[in-house]
C-alpha positions in Angstrom: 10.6 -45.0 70.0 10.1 -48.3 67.5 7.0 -48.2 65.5 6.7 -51.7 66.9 6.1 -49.7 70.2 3.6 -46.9 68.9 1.7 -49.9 67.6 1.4 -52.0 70.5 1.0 -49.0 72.4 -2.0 -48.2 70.3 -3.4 -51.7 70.3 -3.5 -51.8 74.0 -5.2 -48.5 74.3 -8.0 -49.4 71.9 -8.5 -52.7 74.2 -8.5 -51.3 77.1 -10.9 -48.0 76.3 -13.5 -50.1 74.0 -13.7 -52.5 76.6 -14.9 -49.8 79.3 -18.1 -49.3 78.2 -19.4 -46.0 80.0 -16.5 -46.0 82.0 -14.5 -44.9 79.3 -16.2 -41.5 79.6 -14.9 -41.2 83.3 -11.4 -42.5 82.3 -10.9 -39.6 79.7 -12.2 -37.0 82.3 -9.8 -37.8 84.9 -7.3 -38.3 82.3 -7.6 -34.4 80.9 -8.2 -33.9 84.3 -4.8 -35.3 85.8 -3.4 -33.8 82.4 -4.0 -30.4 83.8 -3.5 -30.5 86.9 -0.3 -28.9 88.4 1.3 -32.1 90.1 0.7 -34.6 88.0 0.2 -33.1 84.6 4.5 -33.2 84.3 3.9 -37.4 84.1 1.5 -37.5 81.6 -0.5 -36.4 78.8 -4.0 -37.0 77.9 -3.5 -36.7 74.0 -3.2 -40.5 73.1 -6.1 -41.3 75.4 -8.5 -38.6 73.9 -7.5 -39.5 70.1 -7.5 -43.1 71.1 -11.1 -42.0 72.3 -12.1 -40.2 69.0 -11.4 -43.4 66.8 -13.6 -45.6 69.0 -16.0 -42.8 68.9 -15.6 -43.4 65.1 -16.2 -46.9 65.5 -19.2 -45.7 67.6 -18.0 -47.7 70.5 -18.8 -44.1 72.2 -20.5 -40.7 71.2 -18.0 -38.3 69.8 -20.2 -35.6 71.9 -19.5 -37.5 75.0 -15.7 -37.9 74.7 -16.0 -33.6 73.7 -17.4 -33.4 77.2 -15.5 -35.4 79.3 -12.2 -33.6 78.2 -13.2 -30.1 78.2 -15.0 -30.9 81.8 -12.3 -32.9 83.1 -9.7 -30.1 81.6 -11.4 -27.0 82.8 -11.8 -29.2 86.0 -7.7 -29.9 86.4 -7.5 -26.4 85.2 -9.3 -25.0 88.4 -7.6 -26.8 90.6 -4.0 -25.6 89.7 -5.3 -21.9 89.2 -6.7 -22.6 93.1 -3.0 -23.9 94.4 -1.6 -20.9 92.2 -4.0 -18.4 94.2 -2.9 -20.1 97.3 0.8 -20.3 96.6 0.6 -16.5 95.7 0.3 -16.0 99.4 3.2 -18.4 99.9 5.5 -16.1 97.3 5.0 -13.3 99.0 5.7 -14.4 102.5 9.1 -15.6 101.4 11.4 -12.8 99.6 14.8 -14.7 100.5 13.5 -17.7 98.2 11.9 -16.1 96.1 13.2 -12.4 95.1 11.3 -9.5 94.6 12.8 -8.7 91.1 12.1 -12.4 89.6 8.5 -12.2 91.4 8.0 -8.7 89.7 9.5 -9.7 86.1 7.4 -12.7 86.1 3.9 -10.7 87.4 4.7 -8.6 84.1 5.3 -11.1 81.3 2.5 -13.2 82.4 -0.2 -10.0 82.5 1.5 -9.4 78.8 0.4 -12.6 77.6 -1.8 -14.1 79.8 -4.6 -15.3 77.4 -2.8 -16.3 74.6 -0.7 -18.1 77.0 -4.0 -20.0 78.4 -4.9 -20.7 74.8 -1.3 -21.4 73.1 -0.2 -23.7 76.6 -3.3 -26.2 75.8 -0.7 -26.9 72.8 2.3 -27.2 74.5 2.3 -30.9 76.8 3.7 -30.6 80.5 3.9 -26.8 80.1 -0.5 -26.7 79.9 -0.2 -27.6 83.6 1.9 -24.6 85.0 0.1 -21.9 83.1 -3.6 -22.5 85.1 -0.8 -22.7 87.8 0.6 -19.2 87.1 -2.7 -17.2 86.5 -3.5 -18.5 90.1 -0.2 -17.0 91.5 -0.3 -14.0 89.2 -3.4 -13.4 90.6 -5.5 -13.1 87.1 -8.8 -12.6 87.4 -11.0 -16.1 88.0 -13.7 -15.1 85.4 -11.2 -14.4 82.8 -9.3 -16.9 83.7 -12.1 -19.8 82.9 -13.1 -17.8 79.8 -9.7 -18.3 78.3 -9.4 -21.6 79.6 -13.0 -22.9 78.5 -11.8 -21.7 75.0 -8.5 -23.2 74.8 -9.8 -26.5 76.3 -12.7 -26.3 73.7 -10.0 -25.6 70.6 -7.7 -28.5 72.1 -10.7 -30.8 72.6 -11.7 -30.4 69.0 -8.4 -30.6 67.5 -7.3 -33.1 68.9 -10.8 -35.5 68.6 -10.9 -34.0 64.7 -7.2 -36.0 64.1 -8.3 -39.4 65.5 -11.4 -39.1 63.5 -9.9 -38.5 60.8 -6.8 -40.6 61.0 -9.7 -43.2 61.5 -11.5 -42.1 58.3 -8.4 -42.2 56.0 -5.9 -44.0 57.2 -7.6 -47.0 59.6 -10.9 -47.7 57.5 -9.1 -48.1 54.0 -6.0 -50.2 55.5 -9.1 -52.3 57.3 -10.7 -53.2 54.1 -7.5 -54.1 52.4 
């Protein structure tokens, strides 16, 4: 990818969001919401929108406390969703041994029980693969209580990190090249 690109890229998104008015609020929670949703997640990501979201919240075109809460709601919300087809597909799984053996089934019951919450927490971090884990604690049958613990958590920890680096690529790199 051209810087050219990233820039107009960029330029578009600013546009487009600031122009939104309240809107914008709804856009980044089905955004983080299509993010983490099984189906669509694997086609897009939410980061540009939500530090896209943070600088204009910098420009106080919107609250920085409003964007926080449209992308943890709309991630927890995504989040639910592919946990529920995961619960639902477990059934599926199970039904179907030829496709699907018993061995891998077993194997893959095990590692994710190992690791399950770091997993919730780590896959925030880790682009189309955030959408399968919700996914798998749904088929591995993981507890629903835990399950939004962990992922309130690592939505939280995501939401922050990534809203602290527009910010802040706003306060030292955007402000000072403005006043140039």
């Amino acid at each position: 990818m051209s810087m050219d690109f990233l820039l107009a890229y960029y330029t578009e998104s600013f546009a487009f969001i600031s122009e939104l008015g309240l809107w914008g609020y709804g856009l980044i929670f089905f955004i983080t919401a299509g993010d983490a949703t099984i189906l669509i997640g694997h086609f897009m990501t939410a980061v540009p929108f939500v530090f896209v979201a943070a600088v204009l919240a910098a420009q106080d075109y919107y609250s920085l406390l409003g964007m926080a809460l449209a992308s943890v709601s709309g991630a927890l919300t995504g989040s639910v969703v592919s946990y529920t087809v995961g619960r639902y597909a477990s059934n599926v799984v199970d039904r179907f041994p030829r496709i699907f053996s018993e061995s891998r089934s077993a194997q893959a019951h095990e590692l994710f029980a190992k690791y399950r919450e770091r997993t919730i927490l780590i896959g925030y971090f880790l682009g189309p693969i955030h959408a399968i884990v919700p996914f798998l604690a749904g088929i591995s049958r993981m507890g629903f209580y835990r399950f939004l613990l962990w992922n309130l958590l690592g939505s939280v920890i995501w939401t922050i990190s990534v809203l602290a680096l527009g910010y802040i690529v706003y306060a030292v790199i955007i402000l000072p090249a403005a006043s140039i």
